[in-house]
C-alpha positions in Angstrom: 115.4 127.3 -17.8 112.4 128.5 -19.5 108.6 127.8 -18.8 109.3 126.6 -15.6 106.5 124.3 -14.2 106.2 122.7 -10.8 103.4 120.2 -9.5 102.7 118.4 -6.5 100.9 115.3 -5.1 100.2 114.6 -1.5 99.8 110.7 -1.0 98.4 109.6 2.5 99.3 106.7 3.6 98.4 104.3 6.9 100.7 102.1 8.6 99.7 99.4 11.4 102.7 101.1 13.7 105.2 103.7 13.8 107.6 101.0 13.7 106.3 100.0 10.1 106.5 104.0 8.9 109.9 103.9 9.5 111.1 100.5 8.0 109.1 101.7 4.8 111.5 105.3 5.2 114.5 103.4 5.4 113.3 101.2 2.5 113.1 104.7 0.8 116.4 105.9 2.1 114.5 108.7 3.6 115.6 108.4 7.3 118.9 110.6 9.4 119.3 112.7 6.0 119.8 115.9 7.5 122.9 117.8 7.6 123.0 118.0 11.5 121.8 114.9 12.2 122.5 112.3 15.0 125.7 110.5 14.0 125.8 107.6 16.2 122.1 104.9 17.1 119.3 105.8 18.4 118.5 104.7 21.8 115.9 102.1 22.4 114.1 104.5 25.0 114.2 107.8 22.8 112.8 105.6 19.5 110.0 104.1 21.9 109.2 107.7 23.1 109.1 108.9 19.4 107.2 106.2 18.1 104.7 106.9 21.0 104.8 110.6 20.3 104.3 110.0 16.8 101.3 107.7 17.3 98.9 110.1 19.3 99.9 112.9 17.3 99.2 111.4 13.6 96.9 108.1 14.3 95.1 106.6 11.8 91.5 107.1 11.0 89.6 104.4 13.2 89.1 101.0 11.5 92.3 101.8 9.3 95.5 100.4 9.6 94.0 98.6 13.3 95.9 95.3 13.5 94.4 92.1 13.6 93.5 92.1 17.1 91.7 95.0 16.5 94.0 97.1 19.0 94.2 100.0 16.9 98.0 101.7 17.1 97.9 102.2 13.5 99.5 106.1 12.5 99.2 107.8 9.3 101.5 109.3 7.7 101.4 112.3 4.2 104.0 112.3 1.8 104.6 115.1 -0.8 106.3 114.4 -3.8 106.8 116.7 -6.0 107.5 117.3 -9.9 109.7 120.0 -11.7 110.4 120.6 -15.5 111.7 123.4 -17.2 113.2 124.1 -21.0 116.9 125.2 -21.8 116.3 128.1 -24.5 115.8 127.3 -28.0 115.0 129.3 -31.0 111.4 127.4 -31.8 110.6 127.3 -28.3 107.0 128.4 -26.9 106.8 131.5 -25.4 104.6 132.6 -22.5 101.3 134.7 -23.5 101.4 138.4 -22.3 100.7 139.3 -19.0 96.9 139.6 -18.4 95.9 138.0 -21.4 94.2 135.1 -19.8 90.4 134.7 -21.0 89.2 133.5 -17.6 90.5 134.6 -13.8 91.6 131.9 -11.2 88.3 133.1 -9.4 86.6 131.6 -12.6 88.6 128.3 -12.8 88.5 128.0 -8.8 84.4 128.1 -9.6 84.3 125.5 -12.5 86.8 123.1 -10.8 84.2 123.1 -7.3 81.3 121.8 -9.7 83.6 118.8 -10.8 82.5 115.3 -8.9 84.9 114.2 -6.3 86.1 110.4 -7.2 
């Protein structure tokens, strides 16, 4: 592949319980994945201790995700997804500029980008 290019967006996102954060992972097939994982169910006492783990380690910000009672228990939870493109070789292809040759440094752009409004 040529002119390889990879980008990433981190997405936050609140949930009113750790038990909603994981029906929305198994919605996304993104649950027991890995290659040494648990074969068999997990245990209602070990998912309990996990969800309340979970919860006082990533809660959400307060007044988000509380439930309608206004209990709170909400957790938070950052996703990364991330985007790669490259090109097979081709005779008309673009070719990246020399080494160097960049008219401003990263220290430059890194400058510029801080004087741009957050939304």
């Amino acid at each position: 592949m040529r002119l390889p290019a990879v980008d990433v967006d981190t997405v936050t996102m609140n949930y009113p319980s750790p038990h909603k954060l994981v029906e929305h992972l198994r919605v996304m097939g993104e649950t027991n994945a890995g290659v040494s994982r648990r074969r068999g169910p997990l245990g209602r006492s070990t998912a309990a201790a996990a969800a309340a783990a979970y919860g006082s380690a990533f809660p959400s910000p307060p007044g988000v995700g509380d439930t309608a009672g206004g209990g709170g228990g909400g957790v938070e939870a950052t996703y990364q997804v991330l985007y790669m493109t490259g090109w097979s070789a081709g005779e008309g292809q673009q070719q990246p500029a020399e080494r160097g040759s960049a008219g401003v440094s990263l220290a430059q752009l890194e400058e510029e980008l801080a004087k741009v409004p957050k939304r």
